[in-house]
N, C-alpha and C positions, 0 to 999 in steps of 0.2 A: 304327327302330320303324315296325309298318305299323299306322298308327289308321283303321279301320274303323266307318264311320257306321251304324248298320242300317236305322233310319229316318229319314235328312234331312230327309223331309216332312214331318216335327213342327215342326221348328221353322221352315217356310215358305224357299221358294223367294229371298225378299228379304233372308234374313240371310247376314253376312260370313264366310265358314268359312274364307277364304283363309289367315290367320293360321297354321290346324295343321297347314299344309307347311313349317313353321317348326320342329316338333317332329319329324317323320315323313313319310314315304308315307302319303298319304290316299287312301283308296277310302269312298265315299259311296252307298249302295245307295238308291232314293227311301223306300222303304217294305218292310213287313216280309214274306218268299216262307218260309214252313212248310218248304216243301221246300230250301230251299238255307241258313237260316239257320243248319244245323249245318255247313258248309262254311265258310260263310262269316264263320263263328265261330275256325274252324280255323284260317284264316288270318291271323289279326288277333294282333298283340302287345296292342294296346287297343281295346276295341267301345265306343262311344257309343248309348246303345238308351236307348228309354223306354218303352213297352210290352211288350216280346217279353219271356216267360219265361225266366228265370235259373238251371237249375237241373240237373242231371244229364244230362236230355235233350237239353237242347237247349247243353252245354256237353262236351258226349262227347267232342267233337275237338279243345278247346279245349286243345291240345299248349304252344301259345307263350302263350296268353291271358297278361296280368301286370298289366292291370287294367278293371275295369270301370266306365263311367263313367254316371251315368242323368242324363239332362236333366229332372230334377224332383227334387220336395222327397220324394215318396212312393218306398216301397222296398219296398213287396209284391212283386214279380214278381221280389224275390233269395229264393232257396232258401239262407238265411245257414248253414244246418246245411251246408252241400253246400262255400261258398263258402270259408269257415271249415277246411274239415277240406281242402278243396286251393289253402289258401292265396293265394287270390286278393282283392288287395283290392278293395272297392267304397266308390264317391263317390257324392253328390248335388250339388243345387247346391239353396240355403235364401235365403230373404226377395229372391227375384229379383221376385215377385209383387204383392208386396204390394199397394202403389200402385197396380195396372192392377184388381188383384180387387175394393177401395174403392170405386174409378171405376165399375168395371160393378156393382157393390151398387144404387149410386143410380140408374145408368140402369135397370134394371131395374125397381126400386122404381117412378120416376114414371112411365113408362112405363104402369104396369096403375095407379098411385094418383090421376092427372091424367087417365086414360082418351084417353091423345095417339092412340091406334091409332083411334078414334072422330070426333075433331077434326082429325086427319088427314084424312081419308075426305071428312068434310065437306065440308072446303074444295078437296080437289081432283076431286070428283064436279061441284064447281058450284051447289053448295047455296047458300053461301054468296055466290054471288054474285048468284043469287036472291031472297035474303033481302031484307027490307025492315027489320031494325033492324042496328047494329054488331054484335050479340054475339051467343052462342046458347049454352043454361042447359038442352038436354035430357038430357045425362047431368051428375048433379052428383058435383061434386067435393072434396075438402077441405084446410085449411091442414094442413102436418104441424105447425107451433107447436102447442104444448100437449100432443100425442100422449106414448104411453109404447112406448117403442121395445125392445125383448126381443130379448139376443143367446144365443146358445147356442154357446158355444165364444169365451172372450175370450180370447185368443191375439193376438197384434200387428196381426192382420188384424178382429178381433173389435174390439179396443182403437180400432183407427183408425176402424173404422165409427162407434163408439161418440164419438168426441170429434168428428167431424163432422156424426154429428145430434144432438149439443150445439146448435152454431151453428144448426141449425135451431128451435129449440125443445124440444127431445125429453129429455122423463126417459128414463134409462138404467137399465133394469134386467137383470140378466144368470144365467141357469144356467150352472154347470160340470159339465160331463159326465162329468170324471174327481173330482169333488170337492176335487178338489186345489186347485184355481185360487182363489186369496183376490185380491183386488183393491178398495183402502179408496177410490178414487175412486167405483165404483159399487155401488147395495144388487142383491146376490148374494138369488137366490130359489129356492124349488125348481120343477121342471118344471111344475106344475098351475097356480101361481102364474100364472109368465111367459104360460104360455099364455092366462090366463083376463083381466091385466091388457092384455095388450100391444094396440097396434093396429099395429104394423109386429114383423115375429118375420124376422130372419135368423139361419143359420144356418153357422157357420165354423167348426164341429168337424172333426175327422177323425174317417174310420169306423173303428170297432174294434168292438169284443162290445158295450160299453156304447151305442153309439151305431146299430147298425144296426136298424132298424128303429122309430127311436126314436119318428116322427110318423106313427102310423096312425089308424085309426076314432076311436080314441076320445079322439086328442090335439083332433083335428082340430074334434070337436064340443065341446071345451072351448075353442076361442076365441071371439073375438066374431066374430060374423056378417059386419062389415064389414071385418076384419083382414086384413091382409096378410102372406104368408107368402114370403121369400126363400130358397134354397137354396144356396150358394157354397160349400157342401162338401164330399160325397158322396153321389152318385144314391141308394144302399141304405141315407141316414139316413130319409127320407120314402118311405112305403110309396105307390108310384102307384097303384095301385088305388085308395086311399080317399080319395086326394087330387082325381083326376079326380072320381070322386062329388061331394064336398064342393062340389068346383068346379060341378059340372051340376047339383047340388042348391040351389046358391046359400048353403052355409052357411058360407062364407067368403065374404073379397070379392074375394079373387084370390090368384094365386102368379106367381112368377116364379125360373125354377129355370133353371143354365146347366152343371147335373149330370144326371147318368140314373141308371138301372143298369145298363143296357146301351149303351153308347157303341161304333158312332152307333148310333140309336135306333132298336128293336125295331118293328117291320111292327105289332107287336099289342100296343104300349105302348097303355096304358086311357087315358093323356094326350091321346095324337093324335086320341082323339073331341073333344077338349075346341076346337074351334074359335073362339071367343069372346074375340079378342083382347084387349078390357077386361078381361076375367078373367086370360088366362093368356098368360105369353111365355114361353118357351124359347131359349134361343139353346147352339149347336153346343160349348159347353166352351171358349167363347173369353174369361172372363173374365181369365186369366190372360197372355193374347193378345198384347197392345200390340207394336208392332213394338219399343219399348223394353225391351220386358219380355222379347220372346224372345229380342233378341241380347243382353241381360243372361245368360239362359242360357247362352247359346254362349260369353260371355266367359268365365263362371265355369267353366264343362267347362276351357278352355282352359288357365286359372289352374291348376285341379286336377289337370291331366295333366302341367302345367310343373311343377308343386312335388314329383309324384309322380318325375319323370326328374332331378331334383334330390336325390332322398332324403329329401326332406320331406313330411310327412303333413300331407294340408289336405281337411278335408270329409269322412274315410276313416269310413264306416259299416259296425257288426257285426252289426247286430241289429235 
C-alpha cells in the first residue's frame, strides 16, 4: 500500500507519522501544489488530506485510490455524490479536539474580559514601575460569578464549556440551531433571548444553511453593550463586517474569534481595521491545536487505515 500524505503541514512538523511505515510506503508532500495534486493523487492506494478538494477533479487519476482519509471531524471538501458512485471509502477522525477547543474558549474569553493585552503593556513599558501605588484600576474589569453565559451549538464541546463556567459562577443558557438539541441540564432559549440576556455568547455550531450567517447587524445590536462574543465554530457563522463595526463602534465589549471566512485571513478582512486588543483577539485556527490534540489525529488516521487493511469499517463517512 503506498499512503500518501498531501498536506503533512497541518498537523505540524513535531508529530510522530513514523508508525504508517508499519502499514505501507509513505510519501509525505508538506503542503498542498494545485498543479501536482492530481498526480499525486494517482499514485496513492490512500491519501491523508484535509483541505484539498475531493471530487472529480481533482480525483481523475485516482486509478488505485481505496481510501480516503481527512484529518478532521469536517467533511465538506468530499464530493460524497462522486465518492459514492466510485466506491471509494471516506474517514474522519471525531472528539480528537475537544479538550484543546474548551482550553482555548477560556483563553480567549479572559484575554479581551480581564483586558491582559492592556496590563500587559503596562507592566512591560515601565509604567508600572513608575507607579507610586501597588495596583492600577484604569481599565476596569469584571468577576464572571454571577454572569449569564449563552452557548450556541451544545454539542460536547458546547456541553464542556458550559459545565466549566458552572465552576465559575455562570448561569447557563443555550440556543440550538438545529432545534433538535434538548438538554434538561440547561434552560434552552430562542436566539433573541440568548443574545439579549447573555454577557459571555460562545459559539460551537457547525456551519450549514441554518447557521451561516447567523450573527450580523442586527444580532449584534441586540446584545448588551458590555458582552462578549466568542467564535470556535465557523468563520461564515458571524458576518465580519458588522462585527468589526460593532467592535469600532463600541457596541459590544469585545470578541474573540479563532475562525475566519477566509482562512488565512483575507488582506481586506473589515476585522484587521479592528486594532484594539482589549476589544478583539484572533488567533490563526489553532484552537484545536495542542500538540495533544494533533498527534491525537494522526493516531486516529492511523487506527482508521489499520481497521480499513483489516476489513473493518471504523469512522467510514457517506455523507
Amino acid at each position: 500500500m503506498k499512503i500518501v500524505f498531501l498536506e503533512a503541514d497541518t498537523l505540524g512538523d513535531d508529530i510522530d507519522l513514523s508508525k504508517f511505515h508499519e502499514l505501507g510506503d509513505v510519501v509525505k508532500y508538506p503542503c498542498s501544489d494545485p498543479e501536482e495534486n492530481e498526480k499525486r493523487i494517482g499514485e496513492a492506494d490512500i491519501i491523508v488530506v484535509n483541505k484539498i478538494p475531493m471530487n472529480k477533479d481533482t480525483l481523475s487519476q485516482a486509478e488505485n485510490l481505496k481510501l480516503i482519509c481527512i484529518t478532521a471531524t469536517g467533511t465538506n471538501i468530499i464530493d460524497f455524490d462522486y465518492t459514492n458512485k466510485m466506491n471509494i471509502p471516506v474517514t474522519n477522525v471525531k472528539g480528537y479536539s475537544t479538550n484543546s477547543v474548551v482550553q482555548h474558549t477560556f483563553a480567549l474569553l479572559f484575554y479581551v474580559y480581564e483586558k491582559l493585552s492592556y496590563y500587559d503593556e503596562y507592566v512591560k513599558s515601565g509604567e508600572y514601575i513608575r507607579s507610586d501605588i501597588f495596583s492600577h484600576f484604569n481599565i476596569k474589569f469584571n468577576e464572571l460569578y454571577g454572569k449569564t453565559w449563552g452557548i450556541i451549538g451544545l454539542g460536547e464541546i458546547g456541553k464542556s464549556v458550559a459545565r466549566i463556567a458552572e465552576q465559575f459562577g455562570c448561569k447557563i443558557i443555550y440556543y440550538s440551531t438545529s432545534g433538535k438539541n434538548r438538554n434538561s441540564e440547561y434552560e434552552e432559549v430562542d436566539l433573541d433571548t440568548l443574545l439579549a440576556s447573555s454577557d459571555v455568547i460562545s459559539i460551537h455550531a457547525p456551519l450549514n444553511d441554518r447557521t451561516n450567517g447567523l450573527i450580523g447587524k442586527e444580532e449584534l445590536q441586540k446584545m448588551k453593550k458590555t458582552a462578549i462574543l466568542l467564535n470556535l465554530g465557523r468563520g461564515p457563522i458571524v458576518q465580519e463586517d458588522a462585527l468589526a463595526d460593532a467592535l469600532l463602534n463600541d457596541e459590544i465589549g469585545g470578541a474573540g474569534l479563532d475562525v475566519l471566512t477566509a482562512e488565512p485571513m483575507a488582506a481586506d478582512n473589515p476585522l484587521y481595521k479592528v486594532k484594539d486588543s482589549t476589544k478583539l483577539i484572533i488567533t490563526p485556527h489553532i484552537a484545536w491545536a495542542t500538540v495533544e490534540a494533533r498527534q491525537r489525529v494522526a493516531d486516529e488516521v492511523y487506527k482508521n487505515i489499520e481497521a480499513f487493511l483489516k476489513g473493518e469499517k471504523r469512522n467510514i463517512v457517506t455523507q
